[in-house]
C-alpha positions in Angstrom: -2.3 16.4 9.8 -1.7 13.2 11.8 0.5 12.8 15.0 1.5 9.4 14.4 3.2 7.9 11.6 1.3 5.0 9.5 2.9 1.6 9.3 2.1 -1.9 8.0 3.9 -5.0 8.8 3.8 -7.5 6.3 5.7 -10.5 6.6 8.9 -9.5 7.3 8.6 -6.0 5.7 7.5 -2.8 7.7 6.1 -0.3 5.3 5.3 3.2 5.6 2.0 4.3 4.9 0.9 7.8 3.3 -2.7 8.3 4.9 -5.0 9.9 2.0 -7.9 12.4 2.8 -10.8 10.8 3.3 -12.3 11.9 -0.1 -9.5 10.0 -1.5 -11.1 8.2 -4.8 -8.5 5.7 -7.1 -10.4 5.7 -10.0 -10.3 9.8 -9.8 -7.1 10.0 -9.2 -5.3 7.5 -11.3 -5.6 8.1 -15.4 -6.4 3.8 -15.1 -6.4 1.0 -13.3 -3.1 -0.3 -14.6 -1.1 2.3 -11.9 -2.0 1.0 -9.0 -2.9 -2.2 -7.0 -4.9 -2.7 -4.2 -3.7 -4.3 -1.3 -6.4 -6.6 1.1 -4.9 -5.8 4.8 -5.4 -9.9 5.8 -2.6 -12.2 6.6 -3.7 -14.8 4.3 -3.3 -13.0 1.0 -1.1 -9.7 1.9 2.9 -11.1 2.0 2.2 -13.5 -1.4 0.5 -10.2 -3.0 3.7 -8.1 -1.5 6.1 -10.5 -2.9 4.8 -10.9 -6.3 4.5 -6.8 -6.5 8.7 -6.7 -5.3 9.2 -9.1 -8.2 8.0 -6.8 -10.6 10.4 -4.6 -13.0 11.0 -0.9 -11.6 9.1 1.4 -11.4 6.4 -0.1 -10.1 2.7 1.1 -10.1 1.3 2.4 -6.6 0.6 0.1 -4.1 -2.9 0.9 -1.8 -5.0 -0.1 0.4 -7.9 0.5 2.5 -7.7 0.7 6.4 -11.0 1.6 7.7 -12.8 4.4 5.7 -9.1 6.2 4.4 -7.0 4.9 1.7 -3.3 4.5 2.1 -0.4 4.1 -0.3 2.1 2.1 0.5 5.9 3.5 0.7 9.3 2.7 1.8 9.5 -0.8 3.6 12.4 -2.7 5.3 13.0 -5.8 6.3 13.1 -6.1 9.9 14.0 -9.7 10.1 
């Protein structure tokens, strides 16, 4: 368990961040890679990646990303701006 909460800023989005266990593995986990996209934590690609994803029809497949050595997936946002 972690005492902090996880959170990305992105643009003008903050997004919550579910902190997998550190055996975490994608391509275990999901049946394929069509049910999730991964996220590059850099400020050049991140908010144009973000946006496109929010354009897409609901639902939407899982956003992650790697921080470090754990995977997270992406939850709730809000605009803070």
């Amino acid at each position: 368990m972690f005492p902090f909460a996880a959170t990305a800023l992105i643009a003008d989005d903050l997004w919550m961040l579910a902190v997998q266990e550190k055996d975490f593995d994608p391509i275990q986990v999901y049946e394929n890679p069509g049910q999730y996209t991964e996220l590059p934590f850099d400020k050049e690609n991140g908010p144009g990646l973000v946006d496109e994803y929010m354009e897409k029809p609901v639902p939407r497949h899982q956003l992650i990303g790697r921080v470090g050595l754990r995977w997270v997936l992406f939850e709730m946002s809000m605009r803070i701006r």
